[in-house]
LOVEXDREN-282055 format. One record per residue (C-alpha): residue number from 0; residue in three letters; chain; x negated, y negated, z. Coordinates in Angstrom, 2 decimals. Layout:
<r><k>NUM</k><r>ALA</r><c>A</c><east>X</east><north>Y</north><up>Z</up></r>
...
***
This chain:
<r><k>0</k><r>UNK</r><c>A</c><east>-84.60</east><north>-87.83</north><up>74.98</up></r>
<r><k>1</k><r>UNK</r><c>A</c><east>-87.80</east><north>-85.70</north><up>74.14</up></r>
<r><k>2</k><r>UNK</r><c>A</c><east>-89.65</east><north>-88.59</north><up>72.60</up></r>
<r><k>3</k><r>UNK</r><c>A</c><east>-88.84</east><north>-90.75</north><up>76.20</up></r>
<r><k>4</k><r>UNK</r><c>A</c><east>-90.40</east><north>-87.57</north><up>78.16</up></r>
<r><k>5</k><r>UNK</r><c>A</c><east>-93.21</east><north>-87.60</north><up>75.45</up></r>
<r><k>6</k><r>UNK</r><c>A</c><east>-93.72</east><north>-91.04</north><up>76.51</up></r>
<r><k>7</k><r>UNK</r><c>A</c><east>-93.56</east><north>-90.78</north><up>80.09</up></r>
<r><k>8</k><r>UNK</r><c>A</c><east>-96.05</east><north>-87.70</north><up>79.81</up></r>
<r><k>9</k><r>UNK</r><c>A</c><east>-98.78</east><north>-89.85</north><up>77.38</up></r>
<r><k>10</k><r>UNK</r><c>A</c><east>-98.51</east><north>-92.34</north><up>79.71</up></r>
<r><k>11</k><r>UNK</r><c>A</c><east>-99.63</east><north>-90.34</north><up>82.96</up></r>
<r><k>12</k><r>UNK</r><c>A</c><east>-102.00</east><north>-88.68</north><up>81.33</up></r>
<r><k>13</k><r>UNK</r><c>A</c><east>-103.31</east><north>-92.02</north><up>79.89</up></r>
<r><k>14</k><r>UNK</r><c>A</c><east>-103.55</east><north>-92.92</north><up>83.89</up></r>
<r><k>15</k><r>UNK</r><c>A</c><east>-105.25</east><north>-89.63</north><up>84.60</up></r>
<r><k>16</k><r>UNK</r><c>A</c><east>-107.89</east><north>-90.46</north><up>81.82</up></r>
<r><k>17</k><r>UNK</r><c>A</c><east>-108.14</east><north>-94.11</north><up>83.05</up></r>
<r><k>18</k><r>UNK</r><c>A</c><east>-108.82</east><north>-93.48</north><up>86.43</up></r>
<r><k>19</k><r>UNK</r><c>A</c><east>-111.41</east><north>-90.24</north><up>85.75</up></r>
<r><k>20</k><r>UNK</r><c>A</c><east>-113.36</east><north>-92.50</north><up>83.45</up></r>
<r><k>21</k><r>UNK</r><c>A</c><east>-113.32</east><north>-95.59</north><up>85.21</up></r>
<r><k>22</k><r>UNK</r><c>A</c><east>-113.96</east><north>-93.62</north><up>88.64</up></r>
<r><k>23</k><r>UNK</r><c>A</c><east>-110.52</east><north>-95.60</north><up>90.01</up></r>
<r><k>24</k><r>UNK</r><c>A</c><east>-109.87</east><north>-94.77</north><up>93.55</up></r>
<r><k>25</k><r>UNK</r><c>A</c><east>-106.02</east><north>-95.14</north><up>92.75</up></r>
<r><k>26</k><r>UNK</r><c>A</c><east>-103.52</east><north>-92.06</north><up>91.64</up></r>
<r><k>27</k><r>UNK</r><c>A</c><east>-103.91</east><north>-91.52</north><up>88.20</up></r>
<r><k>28</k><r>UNK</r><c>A</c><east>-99.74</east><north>-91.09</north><up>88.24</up></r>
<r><k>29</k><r>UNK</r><c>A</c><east>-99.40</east><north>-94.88</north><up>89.73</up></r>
<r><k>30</k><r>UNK</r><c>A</c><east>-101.77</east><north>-96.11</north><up>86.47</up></r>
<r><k>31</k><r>UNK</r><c>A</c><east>-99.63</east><north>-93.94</north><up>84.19</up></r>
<r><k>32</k><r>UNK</r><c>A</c><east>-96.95</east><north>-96.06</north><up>85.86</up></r>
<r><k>33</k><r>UNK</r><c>A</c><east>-98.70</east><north>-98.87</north><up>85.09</up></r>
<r><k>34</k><r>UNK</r><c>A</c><east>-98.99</east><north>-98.54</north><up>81.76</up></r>
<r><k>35</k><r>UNK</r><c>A</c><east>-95.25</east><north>-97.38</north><up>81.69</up></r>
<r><k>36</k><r>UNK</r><c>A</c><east>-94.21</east><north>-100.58</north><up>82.66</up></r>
<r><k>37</k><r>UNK</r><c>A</c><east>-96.58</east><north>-101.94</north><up>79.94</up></r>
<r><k>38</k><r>UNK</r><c>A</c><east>-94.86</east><north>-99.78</north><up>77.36</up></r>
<r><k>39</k><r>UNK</r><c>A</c><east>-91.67</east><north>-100.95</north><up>78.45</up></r>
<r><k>40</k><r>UNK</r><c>A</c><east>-92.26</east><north>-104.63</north><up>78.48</up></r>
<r><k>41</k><r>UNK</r><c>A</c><east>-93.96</east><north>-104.58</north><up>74.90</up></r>
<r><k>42</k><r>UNK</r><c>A</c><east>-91.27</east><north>-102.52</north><up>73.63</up></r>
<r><k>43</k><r>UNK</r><c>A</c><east>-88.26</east><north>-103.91</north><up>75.31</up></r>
<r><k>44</k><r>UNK</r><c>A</c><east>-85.69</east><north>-100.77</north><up>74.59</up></r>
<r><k>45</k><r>UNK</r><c>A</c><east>-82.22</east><north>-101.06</north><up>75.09</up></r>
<r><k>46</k><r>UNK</r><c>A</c><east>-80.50</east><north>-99.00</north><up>77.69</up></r>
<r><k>47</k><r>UNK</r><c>A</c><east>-79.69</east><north>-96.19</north><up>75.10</up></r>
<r><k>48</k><r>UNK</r><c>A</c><east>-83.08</east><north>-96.10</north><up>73.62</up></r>
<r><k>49</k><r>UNK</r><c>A</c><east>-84.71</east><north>-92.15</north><up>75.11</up></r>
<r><k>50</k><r>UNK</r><c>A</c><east>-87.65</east><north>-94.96</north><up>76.63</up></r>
<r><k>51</k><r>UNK</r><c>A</c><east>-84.79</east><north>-95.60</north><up>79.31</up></r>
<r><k>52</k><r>UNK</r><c>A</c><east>-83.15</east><north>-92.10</north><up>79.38</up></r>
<r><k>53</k><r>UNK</r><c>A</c><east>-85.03</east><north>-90.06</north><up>80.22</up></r>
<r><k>54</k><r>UNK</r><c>A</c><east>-86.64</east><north>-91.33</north><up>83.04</up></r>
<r><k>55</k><r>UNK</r><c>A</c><east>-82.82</east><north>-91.76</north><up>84.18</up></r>
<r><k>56</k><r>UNK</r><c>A</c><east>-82.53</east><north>-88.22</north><up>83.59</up></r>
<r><k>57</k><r>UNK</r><c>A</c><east>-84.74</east><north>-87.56</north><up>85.73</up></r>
<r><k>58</k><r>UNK</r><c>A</c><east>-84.22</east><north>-89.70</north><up>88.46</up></r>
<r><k>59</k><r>UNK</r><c>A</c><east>-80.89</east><north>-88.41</north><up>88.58</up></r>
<r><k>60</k><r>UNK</r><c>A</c><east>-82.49</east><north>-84.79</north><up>89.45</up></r>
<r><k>61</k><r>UNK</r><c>A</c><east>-84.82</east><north>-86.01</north><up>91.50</up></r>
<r><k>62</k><r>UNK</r><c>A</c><east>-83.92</east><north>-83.90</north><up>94.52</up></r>
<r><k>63</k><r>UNK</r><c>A</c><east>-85.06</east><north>-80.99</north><up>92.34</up></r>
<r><k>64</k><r>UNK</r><c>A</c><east>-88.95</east><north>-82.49</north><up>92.70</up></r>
<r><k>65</k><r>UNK</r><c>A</c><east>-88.94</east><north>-82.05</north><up>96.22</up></r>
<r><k>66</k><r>UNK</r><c>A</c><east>-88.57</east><north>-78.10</north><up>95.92</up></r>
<r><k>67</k><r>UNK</r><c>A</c><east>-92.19</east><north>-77.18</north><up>95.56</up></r>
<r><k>68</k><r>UNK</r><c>A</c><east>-93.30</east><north>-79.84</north><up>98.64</up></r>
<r><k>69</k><r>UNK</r><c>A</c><east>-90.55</east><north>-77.78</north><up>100.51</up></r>
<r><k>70</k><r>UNK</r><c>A</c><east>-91.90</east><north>-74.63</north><up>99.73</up></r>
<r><k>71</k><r>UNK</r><c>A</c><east>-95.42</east><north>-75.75</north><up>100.65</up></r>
<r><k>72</k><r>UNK</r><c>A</c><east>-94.08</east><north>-76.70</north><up>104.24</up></r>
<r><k>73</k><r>UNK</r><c>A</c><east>-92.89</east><north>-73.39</north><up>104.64</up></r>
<r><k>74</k><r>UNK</r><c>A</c><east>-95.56</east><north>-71.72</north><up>103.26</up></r>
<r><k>75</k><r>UNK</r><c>A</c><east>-98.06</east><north>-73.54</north><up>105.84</up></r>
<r><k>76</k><r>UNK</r><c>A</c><east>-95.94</east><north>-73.66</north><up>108.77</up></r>
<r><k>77</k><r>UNK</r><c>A</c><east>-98.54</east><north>-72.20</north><up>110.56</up></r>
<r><k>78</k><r>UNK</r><c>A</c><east>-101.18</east><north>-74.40</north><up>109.64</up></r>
<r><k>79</k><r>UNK</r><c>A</c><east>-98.85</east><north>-77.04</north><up>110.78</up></r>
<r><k>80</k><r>UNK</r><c>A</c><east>-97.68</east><north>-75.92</north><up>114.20</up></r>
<r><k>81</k><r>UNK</r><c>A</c><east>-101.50</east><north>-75.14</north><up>114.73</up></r>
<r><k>82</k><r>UNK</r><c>A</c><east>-102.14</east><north>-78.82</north><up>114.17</up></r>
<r><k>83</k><r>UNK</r><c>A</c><east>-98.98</east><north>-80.21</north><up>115.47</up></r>
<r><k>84</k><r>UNK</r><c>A</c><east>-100.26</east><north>-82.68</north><up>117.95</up></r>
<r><k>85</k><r>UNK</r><c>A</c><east>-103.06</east><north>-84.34</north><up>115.54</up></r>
<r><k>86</k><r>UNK</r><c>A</c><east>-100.12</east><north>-84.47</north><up>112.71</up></r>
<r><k>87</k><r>UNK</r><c>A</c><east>-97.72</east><north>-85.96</north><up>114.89</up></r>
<r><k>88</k><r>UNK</r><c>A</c><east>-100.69</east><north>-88.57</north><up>116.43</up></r>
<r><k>89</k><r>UNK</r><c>A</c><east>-101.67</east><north>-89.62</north><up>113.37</up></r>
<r><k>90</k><r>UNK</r><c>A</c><east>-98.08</east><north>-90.00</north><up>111.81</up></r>
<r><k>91</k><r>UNK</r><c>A</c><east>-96.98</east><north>-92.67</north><up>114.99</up></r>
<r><k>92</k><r>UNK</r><c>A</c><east>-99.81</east><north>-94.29</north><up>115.17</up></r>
<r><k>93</k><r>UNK</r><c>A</c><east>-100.28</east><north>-94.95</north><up>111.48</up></r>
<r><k>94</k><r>UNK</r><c>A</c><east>-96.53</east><north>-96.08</north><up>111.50</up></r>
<r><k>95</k><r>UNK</r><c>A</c><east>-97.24</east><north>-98.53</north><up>114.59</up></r>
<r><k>96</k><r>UNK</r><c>A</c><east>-100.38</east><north>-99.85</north><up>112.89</up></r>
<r><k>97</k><r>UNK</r><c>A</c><east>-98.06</east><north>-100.26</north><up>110.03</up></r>
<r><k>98</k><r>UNK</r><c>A</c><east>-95.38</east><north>-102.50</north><up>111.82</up></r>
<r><k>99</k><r>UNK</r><c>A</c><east>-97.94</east><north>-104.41</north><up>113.72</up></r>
<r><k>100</k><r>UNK</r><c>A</c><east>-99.46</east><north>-105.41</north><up>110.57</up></r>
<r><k>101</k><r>UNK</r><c>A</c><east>-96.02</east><north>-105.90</north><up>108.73</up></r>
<r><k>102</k><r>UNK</r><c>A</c><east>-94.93</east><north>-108.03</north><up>111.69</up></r>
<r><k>103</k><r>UNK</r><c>A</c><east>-98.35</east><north>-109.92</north><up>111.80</up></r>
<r><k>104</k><r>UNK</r><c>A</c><east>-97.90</east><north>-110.96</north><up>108.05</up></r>
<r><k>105</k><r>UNK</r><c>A</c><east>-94.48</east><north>-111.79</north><up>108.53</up></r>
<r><k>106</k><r>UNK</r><c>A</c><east>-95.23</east><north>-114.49</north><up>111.19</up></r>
<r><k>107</k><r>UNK</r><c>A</c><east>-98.39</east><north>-115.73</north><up>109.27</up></r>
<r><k>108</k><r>UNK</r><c>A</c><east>-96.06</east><north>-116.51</north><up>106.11</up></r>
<r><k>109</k><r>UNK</r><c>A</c><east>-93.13</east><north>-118.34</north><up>108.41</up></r>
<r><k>110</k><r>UNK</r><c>A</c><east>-96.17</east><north>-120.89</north><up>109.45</up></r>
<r><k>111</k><r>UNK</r><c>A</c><east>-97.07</east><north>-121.34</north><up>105.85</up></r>
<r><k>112</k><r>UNK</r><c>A</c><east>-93.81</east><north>-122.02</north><up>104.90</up></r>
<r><k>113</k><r>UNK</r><c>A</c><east>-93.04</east><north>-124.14</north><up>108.13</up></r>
<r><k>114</k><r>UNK</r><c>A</c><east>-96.00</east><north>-126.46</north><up>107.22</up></r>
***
């Protein structure tokens, strides 16, 4: 199981270098999952093998992550009331912006696949 969190760990960091070096406006964690995926699909472990474990492992605690962005909402709660109304703006109308486009693609693909 160590060597599978070795693994996982080489490859974020790998991300982390990739996108510092290349000047990649991406996540450097969503490049280590990249490359992850790369790992896994050159490798091709079984389902016992620590390459599939351990990320198991730890999606099966994952509720244990969100403790420190729970602490950080409490510890800025004032910051946030402060800037309630700009939060809360910003939250709808990037979710209604969302759906619009969402529904805009969907009914540009049904008249592709029509024709």
């Amino acid at each position: 199981m160590l060597n599978g969190v070795i693994v996982l760990l080489a490859c974020q960091l790998a991300g982390e270098l990739g996108v510092r070096l290349t000047g990649l406006e991406v996540p450097g964690p969503v490049v280590g999952m990249l490359v992850f995926l790369l790992v896994l699909r050159l490798r091709r472990p079984s389902e016992t093998d620590a390459l599939v474990r351990a990320p198991e492992l730890l999606l099966r605690h994952l509720q244990l992550l969100f403790v420190p962005a729970g602490v950080g909402v409490i510890v800025y709660l004032h910051q946030l009331r402060v800037n309630a109304v700009p939060l809360a703006a910003g939250l709808w109308l990037s979710w209604l912006f969302g759906l619009a486009v969402t529904g805009l693609a969907v009914t540009a693909l049904l008249r592709v696949r029509r024709r």
